[in-house]
N, C-alpha and C positions, 0 to 999 in steps of 0.2 A: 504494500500500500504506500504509496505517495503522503510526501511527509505534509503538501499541502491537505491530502482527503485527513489524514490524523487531526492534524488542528480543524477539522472539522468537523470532528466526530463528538457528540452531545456528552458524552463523558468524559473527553476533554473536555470544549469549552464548559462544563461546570464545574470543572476540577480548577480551572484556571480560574474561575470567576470568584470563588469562594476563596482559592488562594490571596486572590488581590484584593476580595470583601477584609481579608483575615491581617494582610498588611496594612489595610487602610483602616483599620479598628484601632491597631496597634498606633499607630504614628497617631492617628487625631484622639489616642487618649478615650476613643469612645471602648465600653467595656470589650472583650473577645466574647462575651458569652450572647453578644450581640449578631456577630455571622454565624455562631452555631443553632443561634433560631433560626437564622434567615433559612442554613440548611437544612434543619430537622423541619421547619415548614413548605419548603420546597417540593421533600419528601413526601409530605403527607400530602401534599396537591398532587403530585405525580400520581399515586395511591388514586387519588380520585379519577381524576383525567383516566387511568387506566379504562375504569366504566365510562367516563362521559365521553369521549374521544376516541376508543377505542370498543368501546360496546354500547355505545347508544343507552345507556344506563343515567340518571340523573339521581344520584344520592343528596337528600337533604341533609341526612343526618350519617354521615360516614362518622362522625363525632365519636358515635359510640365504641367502634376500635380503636379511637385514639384516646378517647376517657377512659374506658375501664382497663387499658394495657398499662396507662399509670398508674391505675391502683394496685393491679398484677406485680408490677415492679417493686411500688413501696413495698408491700405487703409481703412478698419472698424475702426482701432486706432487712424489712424491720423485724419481721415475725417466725420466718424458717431458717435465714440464716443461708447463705451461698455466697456470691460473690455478683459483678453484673450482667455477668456475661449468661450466666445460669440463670438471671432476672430476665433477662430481655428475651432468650430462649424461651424461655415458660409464654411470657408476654404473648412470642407470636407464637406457639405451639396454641396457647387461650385463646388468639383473633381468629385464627384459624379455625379452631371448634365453631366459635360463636359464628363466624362467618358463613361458615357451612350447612346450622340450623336455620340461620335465620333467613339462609338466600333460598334456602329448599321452602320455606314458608313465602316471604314477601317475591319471589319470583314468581308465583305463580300469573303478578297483576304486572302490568310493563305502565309506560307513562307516569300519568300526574299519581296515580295510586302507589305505584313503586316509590316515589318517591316519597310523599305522606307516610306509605309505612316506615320506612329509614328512618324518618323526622322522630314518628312514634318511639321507633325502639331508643334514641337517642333521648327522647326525654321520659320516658322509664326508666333508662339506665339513669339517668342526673334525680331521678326522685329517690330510688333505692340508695345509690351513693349520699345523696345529701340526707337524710331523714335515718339511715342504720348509722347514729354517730356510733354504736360502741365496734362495731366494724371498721367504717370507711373514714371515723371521723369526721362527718356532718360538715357541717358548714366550714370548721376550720381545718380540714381534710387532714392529710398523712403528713406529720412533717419532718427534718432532719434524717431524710433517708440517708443511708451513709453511702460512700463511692470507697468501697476499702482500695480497688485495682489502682484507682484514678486521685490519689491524692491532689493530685496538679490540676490545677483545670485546664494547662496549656496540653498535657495529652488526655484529657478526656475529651479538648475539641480537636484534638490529629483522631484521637477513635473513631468519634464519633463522624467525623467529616469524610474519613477513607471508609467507612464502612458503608455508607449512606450512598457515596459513588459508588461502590460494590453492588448495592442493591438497585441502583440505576442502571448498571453496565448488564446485571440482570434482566430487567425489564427493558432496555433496547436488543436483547437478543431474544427474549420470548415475543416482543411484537412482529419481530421479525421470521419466527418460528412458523410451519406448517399450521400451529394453534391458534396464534397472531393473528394469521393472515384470514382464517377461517373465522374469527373472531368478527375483522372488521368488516368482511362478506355480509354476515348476519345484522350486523350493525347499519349495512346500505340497505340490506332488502330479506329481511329475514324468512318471509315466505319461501323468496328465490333460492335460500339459503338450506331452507327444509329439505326442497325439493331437488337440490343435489345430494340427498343422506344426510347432512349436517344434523347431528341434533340441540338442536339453535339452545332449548330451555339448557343442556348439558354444558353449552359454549359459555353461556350465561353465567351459569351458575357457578363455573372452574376461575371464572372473572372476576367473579364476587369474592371465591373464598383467598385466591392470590392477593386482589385487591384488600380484603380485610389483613392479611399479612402484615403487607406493607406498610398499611397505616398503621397496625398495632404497633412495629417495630419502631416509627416513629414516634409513638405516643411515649414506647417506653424512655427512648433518649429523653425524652421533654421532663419525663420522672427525673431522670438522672441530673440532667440541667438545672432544673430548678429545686434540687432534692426534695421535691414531695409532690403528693396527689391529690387534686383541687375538683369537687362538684362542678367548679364551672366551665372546664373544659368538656361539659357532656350539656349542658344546658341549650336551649334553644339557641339563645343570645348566641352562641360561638358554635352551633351547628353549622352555619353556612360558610366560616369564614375561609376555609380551602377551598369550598368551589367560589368563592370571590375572588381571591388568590390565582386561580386557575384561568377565571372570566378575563380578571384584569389582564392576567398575562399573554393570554391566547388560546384558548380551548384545543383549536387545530394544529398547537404545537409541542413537541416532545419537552419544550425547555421552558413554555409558556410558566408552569406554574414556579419553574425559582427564578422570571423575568416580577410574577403580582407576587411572590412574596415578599421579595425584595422590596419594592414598591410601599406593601402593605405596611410593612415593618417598619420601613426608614418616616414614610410618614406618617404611622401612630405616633413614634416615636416622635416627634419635629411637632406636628400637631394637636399631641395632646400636653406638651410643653408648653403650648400657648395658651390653650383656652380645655376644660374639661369639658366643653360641647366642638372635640376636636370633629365628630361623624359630621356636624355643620358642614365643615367644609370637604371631608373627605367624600361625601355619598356625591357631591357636585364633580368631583371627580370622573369617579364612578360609571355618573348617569355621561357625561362629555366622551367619555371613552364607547360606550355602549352604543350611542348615540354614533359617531364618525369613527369608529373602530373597531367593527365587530369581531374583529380579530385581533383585539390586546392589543399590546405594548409591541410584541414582535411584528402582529399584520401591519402595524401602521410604521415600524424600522421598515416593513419592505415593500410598503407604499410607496416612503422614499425614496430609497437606494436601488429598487429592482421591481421583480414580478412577483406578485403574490402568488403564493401555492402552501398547502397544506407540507409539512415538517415532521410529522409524526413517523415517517419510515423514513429512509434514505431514498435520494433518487435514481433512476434506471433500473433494467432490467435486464435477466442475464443476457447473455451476451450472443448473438444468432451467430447460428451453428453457419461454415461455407456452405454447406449443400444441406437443406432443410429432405427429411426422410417422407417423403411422398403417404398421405394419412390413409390407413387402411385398419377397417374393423375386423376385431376377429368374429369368425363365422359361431354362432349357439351353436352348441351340439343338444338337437330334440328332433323329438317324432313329426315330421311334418301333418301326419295323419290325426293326428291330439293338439288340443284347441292349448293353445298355451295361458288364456285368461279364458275367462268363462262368466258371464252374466246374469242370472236368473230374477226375473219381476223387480227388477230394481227401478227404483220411486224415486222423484224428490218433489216435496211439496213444500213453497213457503207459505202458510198461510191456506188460501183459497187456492195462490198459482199453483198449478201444476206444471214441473219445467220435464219433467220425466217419467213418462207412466208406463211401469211396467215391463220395462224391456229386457227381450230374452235375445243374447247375440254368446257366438264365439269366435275369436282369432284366433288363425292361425299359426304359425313360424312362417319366416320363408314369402310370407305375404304383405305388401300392401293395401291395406284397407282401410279405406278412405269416408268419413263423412262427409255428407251435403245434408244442405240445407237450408233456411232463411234464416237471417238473423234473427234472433229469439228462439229459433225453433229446440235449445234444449241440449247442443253440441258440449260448449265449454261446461256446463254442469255437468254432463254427463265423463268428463276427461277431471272434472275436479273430484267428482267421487270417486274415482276410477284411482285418482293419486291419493284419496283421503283428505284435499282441502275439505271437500264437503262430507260430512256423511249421511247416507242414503236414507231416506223416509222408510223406506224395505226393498227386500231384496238381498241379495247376496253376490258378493265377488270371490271368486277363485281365482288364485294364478300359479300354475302349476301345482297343481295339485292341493294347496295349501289356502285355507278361508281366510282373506284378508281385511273383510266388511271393515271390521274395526281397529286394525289396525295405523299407526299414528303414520304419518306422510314420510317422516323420514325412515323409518324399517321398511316402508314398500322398497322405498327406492334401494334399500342398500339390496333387496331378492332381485333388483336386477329389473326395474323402471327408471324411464329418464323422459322428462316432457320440456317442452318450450308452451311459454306461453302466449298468447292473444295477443295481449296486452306487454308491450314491453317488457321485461323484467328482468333487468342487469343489476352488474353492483356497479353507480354511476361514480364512487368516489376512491376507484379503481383502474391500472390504467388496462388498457386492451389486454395485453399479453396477461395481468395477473388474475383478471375475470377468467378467465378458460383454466388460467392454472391452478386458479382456486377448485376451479370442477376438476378439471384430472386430478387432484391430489383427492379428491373426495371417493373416485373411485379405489384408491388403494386401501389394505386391507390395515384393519387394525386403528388406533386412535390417534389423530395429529398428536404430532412430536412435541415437548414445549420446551424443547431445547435445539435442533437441530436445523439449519437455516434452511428456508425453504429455496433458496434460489441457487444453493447447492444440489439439490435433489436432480440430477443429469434427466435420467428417465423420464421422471416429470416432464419435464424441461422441454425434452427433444417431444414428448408428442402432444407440447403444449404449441410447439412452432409446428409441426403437423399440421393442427386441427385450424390454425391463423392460415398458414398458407393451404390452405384446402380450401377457404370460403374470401379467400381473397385480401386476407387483413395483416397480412405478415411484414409489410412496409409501415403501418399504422401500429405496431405492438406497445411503442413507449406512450403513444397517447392518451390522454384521458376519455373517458367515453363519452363526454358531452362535448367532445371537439369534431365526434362521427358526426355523419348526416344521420334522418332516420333508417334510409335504408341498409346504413353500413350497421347501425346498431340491432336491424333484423338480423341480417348477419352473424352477428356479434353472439347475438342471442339463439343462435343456429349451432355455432359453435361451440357454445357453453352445455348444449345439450348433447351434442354428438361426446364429450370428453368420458360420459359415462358409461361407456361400453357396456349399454343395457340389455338388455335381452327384448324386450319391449318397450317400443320409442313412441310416444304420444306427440305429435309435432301440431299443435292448435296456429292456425295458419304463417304457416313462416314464408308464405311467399309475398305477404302481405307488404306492400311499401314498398318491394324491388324492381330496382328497372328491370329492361326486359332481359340484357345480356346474363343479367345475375339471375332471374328467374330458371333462364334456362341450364347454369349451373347447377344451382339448388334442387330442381326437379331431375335433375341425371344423378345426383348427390343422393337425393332420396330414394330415388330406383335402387341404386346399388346398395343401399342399407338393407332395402327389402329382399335382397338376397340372401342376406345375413342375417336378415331380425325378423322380428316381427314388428311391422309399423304400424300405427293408426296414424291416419291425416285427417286433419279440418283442412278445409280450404274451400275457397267461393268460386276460384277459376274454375268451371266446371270441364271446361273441352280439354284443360292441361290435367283436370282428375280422371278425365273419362280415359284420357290416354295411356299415363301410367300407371294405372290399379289395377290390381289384380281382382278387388272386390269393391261393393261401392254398396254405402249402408245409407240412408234415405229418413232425417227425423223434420219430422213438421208438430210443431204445437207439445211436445213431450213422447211423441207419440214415432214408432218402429214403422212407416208406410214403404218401404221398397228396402230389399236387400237381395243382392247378386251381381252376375257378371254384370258389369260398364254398360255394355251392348242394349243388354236388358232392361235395367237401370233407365237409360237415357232417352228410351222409348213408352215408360211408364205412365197413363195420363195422370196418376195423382203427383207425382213428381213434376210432371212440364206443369201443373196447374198449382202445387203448391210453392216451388222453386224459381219460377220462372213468370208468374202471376198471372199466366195466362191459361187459356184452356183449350185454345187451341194450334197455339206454336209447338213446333216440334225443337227439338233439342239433337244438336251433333251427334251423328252417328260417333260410336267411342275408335280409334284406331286401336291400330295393332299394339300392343304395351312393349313390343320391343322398340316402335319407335319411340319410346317415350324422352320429350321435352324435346324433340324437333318441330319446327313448323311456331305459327304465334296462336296464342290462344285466341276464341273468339270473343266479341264485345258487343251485349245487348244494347240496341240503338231504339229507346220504346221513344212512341210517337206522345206529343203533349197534347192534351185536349187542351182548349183554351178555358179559361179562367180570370173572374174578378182580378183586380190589381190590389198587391197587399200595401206596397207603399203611392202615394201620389205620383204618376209619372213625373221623368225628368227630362227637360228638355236635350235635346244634342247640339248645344249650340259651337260647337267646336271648340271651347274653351278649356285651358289646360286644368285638370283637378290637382294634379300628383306630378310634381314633380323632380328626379334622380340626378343629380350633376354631379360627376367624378366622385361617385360615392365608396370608400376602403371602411372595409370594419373588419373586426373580428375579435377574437377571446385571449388572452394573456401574452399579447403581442405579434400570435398570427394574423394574416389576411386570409379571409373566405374571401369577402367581397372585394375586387381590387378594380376601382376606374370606376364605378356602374354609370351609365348615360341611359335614364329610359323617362316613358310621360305617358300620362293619364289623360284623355279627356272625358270632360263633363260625358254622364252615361254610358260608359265605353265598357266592356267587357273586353282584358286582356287577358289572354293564357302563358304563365309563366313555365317554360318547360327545360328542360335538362335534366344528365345525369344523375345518383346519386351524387352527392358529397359538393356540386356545384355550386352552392349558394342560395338555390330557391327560397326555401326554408330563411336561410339569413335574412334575405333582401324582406323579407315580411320584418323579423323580428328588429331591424334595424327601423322599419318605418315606425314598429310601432315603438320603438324604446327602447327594446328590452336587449339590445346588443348595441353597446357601448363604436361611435362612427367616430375614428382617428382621422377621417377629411371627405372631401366634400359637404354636398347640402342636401337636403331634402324641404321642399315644400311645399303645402296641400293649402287651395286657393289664396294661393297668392303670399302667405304666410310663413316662414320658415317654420321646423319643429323639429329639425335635428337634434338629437340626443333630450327633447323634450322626456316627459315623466307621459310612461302609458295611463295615464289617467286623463293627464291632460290633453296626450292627443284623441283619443278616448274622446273627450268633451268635445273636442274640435270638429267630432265627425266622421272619424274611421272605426270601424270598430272591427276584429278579428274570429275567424273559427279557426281555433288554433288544431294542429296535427296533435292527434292523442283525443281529441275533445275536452276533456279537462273539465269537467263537468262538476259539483262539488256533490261527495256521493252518500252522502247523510242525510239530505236534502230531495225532497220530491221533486218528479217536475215540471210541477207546478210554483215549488217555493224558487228552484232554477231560474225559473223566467223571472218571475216577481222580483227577486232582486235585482235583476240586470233594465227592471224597468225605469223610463224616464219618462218627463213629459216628449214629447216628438215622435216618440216610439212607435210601434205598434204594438196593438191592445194585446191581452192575453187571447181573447177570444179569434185575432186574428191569427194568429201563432196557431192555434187550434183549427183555425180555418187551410192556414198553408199544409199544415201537418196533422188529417183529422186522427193518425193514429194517435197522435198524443191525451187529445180527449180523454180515451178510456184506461191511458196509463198516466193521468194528471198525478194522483196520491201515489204512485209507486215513489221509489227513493233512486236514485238515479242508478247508485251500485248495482241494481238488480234488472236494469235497462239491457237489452242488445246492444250490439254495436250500431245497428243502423240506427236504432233507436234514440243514441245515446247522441247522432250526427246531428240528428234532427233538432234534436235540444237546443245543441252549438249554435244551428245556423238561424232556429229562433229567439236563444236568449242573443244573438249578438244585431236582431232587430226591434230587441226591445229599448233598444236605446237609439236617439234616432243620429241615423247616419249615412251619409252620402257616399260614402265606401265602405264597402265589405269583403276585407281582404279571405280569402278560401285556402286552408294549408291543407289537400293531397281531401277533399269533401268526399270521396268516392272509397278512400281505401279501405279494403276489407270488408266491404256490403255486397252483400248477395245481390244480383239481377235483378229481381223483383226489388229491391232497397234502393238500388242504383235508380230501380226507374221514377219510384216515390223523388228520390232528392233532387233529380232530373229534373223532374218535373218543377220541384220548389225552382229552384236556379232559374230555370224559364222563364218562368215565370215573374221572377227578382229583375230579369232582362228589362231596361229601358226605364223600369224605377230606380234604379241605382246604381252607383258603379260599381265596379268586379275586379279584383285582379284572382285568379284562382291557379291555385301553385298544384300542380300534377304532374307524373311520371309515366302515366296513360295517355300521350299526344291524342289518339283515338277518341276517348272520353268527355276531351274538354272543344275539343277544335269545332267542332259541330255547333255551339252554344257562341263560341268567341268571336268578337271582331277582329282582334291581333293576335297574334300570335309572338314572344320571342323567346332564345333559345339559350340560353347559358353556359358557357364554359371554365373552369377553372374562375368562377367572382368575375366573368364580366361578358359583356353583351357579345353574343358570336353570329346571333340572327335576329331580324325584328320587318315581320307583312302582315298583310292578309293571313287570317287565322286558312280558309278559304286556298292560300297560294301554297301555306305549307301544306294544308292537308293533302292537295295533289302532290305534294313534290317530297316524293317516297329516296328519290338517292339524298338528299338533303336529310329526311329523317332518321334516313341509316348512318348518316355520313356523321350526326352531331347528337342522335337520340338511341343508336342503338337498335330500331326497331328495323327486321325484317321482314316482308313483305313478301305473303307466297305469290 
């Protein structure tokens, strides 16, 4: 190692920093016993951070490992007799216990109730300690504990100061550990987390009882420091003061909490010298930091100096292999003749809904089998019971031989399931490469290491650049995942499932949001699993399902209506009348499954009846609405967006189109705010609003359906709309009107919405405010035919009342509707006509969109 990376390393610079706290005591005459709080409270912030930083955990009351391990210490030295080292031992061997009961208890609740319990057990412990004086010594607690090893106090703070780095140098190598890593998996997305084997409550709870450790071990130095043990270190009043500590310093950083101890200490000390209502002026502090730094003391050093970025691990990742090993599954050994899961009358009812009634199916090995469907019709529930997100109203699952009804989401997976899901679901505060490597190390056998670093693990390693270079992300591995596009993060999310070498792959649409080049990747990706495995697919493409399945299973309303060969399937009238909303269109004969993912899928073109106008029309008076000049943006010093030149006019519908990874997506998020523009301008009538506040451009007039939907999912939707309503808007009733499905699902909660359902919301909560633009991110993705043609329909109809920019990957989909059309390349403008000229001009579409054309 490079003697710059050592001075880099968080155990040096605290080793150093304490050093020079420890000289600068000495020369200014300030006591020494003064840096060995700063470090024994550094410690015990660390202790915390562990849970808040690295497990998503928020302790109010971590106090009570650092209260009662003082008493632990007095109480061996004054009453049994040892020495301190045998004191502090005991100490954490006690944190440990108690950490262990009480996180098998208060884990069972996560959020604001985890934390209230903490608070609890911290002022339980301060009433028992204060109130058993013949014990604990009550209010005038333990005193004259003696230091027999440590007469000196100059080496009881070299002890204490090397042992305290000892136990840092600790905790920067368990973060970094196979356990670490899986830790902070769970801590982005703990469901995702379930669902590669992880078992999230075990991750938790091995976090709490290290965590109680650590702080007990510092509670007991603070015995030793101040020779005795005091109620008030267990009291409310001094429950929070570590994770203040923590806050002030930087939550996202490994060093944050001895930057607010520091802090905390030197001006207790300075201000409560002044005035005994020193919290006056300290809490103004405080709230000023919170306020323009939400990242401490450290975020706002690298405000200044550099690029902000989370500190809690080291950066990079190993190191790419010269020649990456081409990703290949190993084949299940089973009876292709024997159903490898097995289904029988399995239910789910919420309430009244019935999203699944009754369904009796088997899979194969060796097969692709594939669900259709409409949105809502009952898919993704029936793939969540199937992993044990949900469990079944009745019925019974078997998978290999073995009843799994009841069993918890993570043992399915480790028998040998692995799903993707619908809905995004990565670890966003991860970079590329450790998202997938987080999954491969899940597949190996036995329990993460909490010693062993995970980026030494070779194995791992190589079929973690495998699985990147297989779905096309292996230039992208040091990335963060919010610096993907969406379609690279389907990907992303493609890959993280494939790392599990399952036996059976539940893939809930992963072709969802890809261009076309990558579609046809993914679908030959997916054939050749189904060699190997046993697959289940959702997916809405139906002529790319007809083509590659081997079987093709058919759910409308909860309900089992078609199952068998493609062929069969695609010719069924309850299928073309439930799937396709028609009763009398025929559906693509299925091809041959060996050519599977040649050729392009096909694209429902339903015709619009005509219909009332939802907004006032707007005139076309040629007048610019929107407009782009040399506009560069992008996230921690990249460019997505680089040059942009584009314009809007009054009532115009434009189709924003390109690649993944191009910029689409940005160029929305840049108009509306929410991606910080390094130069050019943007203006909408006439107004500037560059890097304006999305609220305010928001009021100005535009208003977004953002990609995802983003819906708030506790919330009916009906209370959806109701909030996003303004005067100018339109009514609820007309929302109702544009989308009569929503009518009869006004009191549902939006979480229990379809996906097309959930569109529909988007694109009426974003006209209940009134607005002259309504920017569209990817309106279409992931909705079944019959969905496409309802939203269709809305869009249409929105025609000539408002203006559009609508961002899609489907050229097909949107060019029909559009007056312009332009094309994006690498952040900047590569084409811009007649929506009309590009849709004729198929070598252009190849040339800059990817799409081929039988």
């Amino acid at each position: 190692m490079k003697s710059t990376n050592i001075l880099r390393h968080p155990v040096v610079v605290m080793a150093l920093v304490l050093a020079g706290l420890s000289v600068l005591m000495i020369v200014m005459g300030t006591p020494l016993s003064r840096a060995t709080q700063i470090a024994i409270y550094a410690l015990y912030g660390m202790g915390v951070n562990l849970l808040v930083a690295y497990s998503g955990l928020v302790p109010f009351g971590a106090s009570v490992f650092f209260g009662t391990s003082t008493y632990v210490v007095a109480i061996v030295l004054l009453r049994v007799g040892g020495n301190e080292l045998s004191a502090l031992a005991l100490a954490v061997v006690f944190s440990l216990i108690l950490a262990a009961a009480l996180g098998a208890f208060i884990l069972r609740r996560r959020g604001l109730y985890f934390s209230l319990l903490t608070l609890a057990c911290s002022q339980i412990a301060f009433e028992i300690a204060f109130k058993w004086t013949e014990f604990t010594g009550g209010e005038n607690g333990l005193q004259n504990v003696p230091r027999p090893m440590f007469d000196s106090f100059a080496a009881f703070h070299v002890f204490a100061v090397l042992t305290i780095l000892a136990v840092v140098w600790f905790m920067w190598r368990l973060v970094h550990s196979p356990f670490g890593r899986a830790l902070q998996a769970a801590r982005d997305n703990e469901q995702r987390a379930a669902s590669l084997g992880y078992n999230t409550y075990g991750l938790k709870l091995g976090a709490f009882v290290i965590a109680g450790g650590i702080i007990g071990y510092a509670g007991g130095l603070l015995c030793l420091l101040l020779q005795g043990a005091y109620a008030n270190n267990l009291s409310w009043e001094h429950a929070g003061d570590s994770l203040l500590m923590t806050v002030l310093g930087g939550v996202h950083h490994v060093l944050g909490p001895l930057w607010g101890a520091i802090a905390f200490i030197v001006l207790e000390d300075k201000l409560s010298g002044l005035t005994e209502h020193w919290w006056l002026i300290f809490a103004p502090i405080i709230i000023l930091f919170a306020l323009f730094s939400h990242e401490g003391i450290q975020g706002l050093v690298q405000r200044l100096f550099g690029r902000q970025r989370w500190t809690l691990v080291r950066e990079g990742i190993p190191a790419r292999p010269a020649v990456i090993k081409p990703y290949a599954g190993a084949r299940m050994q089973a009876d292709a003749s024997k159903p490898v899961l097995s289904v029988r009358g399995l239910s789910k009812r919420f309430g009244s809904l019935v999203t699944a009634n009754k369904i009796d199916l088997d899979i194969y090995p060796y097969q692709l089998h594939s669900f259709l469907g409409p949105n809502g019709a009952g898919k993704t529930t029936f793939f969540n019971m199937l992993t044990g997100i949900l469990p079944p109203s009745e019925g019974s699952i078997v998978f290999e031989g073995r009843d799994i009804t009841r069993l918890p989401v993570h043992k399915r997976i480790k028998l040998g399931m692995s799903r993707s899901f619908q809905i995004l679901s990565i670890f966003k505060n991860l970079t590329v490469f450790e998202n997938v490597r987080v999954a491969v190390q899940a597949a190996q056998p036995g329990l993460p290491s909490l010693w062993r670093d995970a980026h030494d693990m070779a194995q791992v390693n190589d079929r973690t650049w495998s699985l990147l270079d297989a779905v096309g992300l292996a230039d992208r591995a040091a990335e963060g995942c919010t610096d993907l596009s969406h379609g690279e993060q389907r990907l992303l999310e493609i890959a993280v499932s494939l790392a599990m070498e399952a036996r059976l792959l539940l893939l809930d649409e992963p072709l969802a949001g890809l261009a076309e080049a990558d579609r046809e990747i993914v679908a030959k990706l997916i054939r050749t699993l189904a060699r190997q495995h046993a697959v289940i697919l959702i997916e809405h493409d139906m002529d790319r399902v007809l083509a590659i399945s081997d079987r093709v299973t058919v759910l409308h309303r909860g309900q089992l209506i078609a199952d068998g060969k493609p062929a069969e399937v695609a010719v069924h009238p309850l299928v073309i009348e439930a799937y396709l909303g028609t009763k009398g269109a025929q559906a693509s004969p299925a091809p041959d499954a060996a050519a599977a993912g040649s050729g392009t899928a096909g694209t429902v073109h339903p015709q619009v009846s005509p219909a009332q106008p939802v907004l006032q029309p707007t005139a076309r008076t040629g007048k610019t609405l929107l407009k782009i000049e040399g506009l560069k943006a992008g996230y921690n010093g990249s460019t997505i967006i680089d040059g942009l030149n584009l314009s809007l006019n009054e009532g115009e519908v434009l189709a924003v189109l390109g690649r993944n990874g191009v910029g689409k997506t940005s160029t929305l998020r840049a108009i509306m705010g929410a991606m910080p523009v390094s130069a050019g301008r943007i203006s909408f009538d006439g107004q500037e609003i560059t890097n304006r506040k999305s609220h305010a451009i928001n009021r100005a007039g535009i208003s977004i359906v953002p990609e995802g939907r983003r819906l708030f999912p506790n919330l009916t939707v009906y209370e959806n709309l109701v909030l996003a309503a303004r005067p100018g808007g339109i009514s609820v009733d007309k929302a109702y009107e544009l989308f009569p499905r929503l009518h009869n699902r006004r009191n549902i909660k939006a979480e229990s919405l379809s996906g097309g359902e959930r569109q529909m919301v988007a694109i009426a909560r974003a006209l209940m405010a009134p607005a002259r633009l309504i920017l569209l991110d990817e309106p279409f993705e992931g909705l079944a035919p019959a969905v496409v043609q309802e939203v269709m329909e809305a869009v249409k109809r929105l025609r000539g009342q408002v203006s559009m920019i609508i961002v899609e990957h489907h050229a097909e989909s949107v060019l029909g509707i559009a007056d312009r059309a332009c094309v994006l390349v690498n952040g900047k403008l590569a084409y811009e006509g007649a929506a009309t000229d590009l849709a004729a001009d198929t070598a252009t579409q190849a040339r800059l969109l990817g799409i081929v054309h039988e």
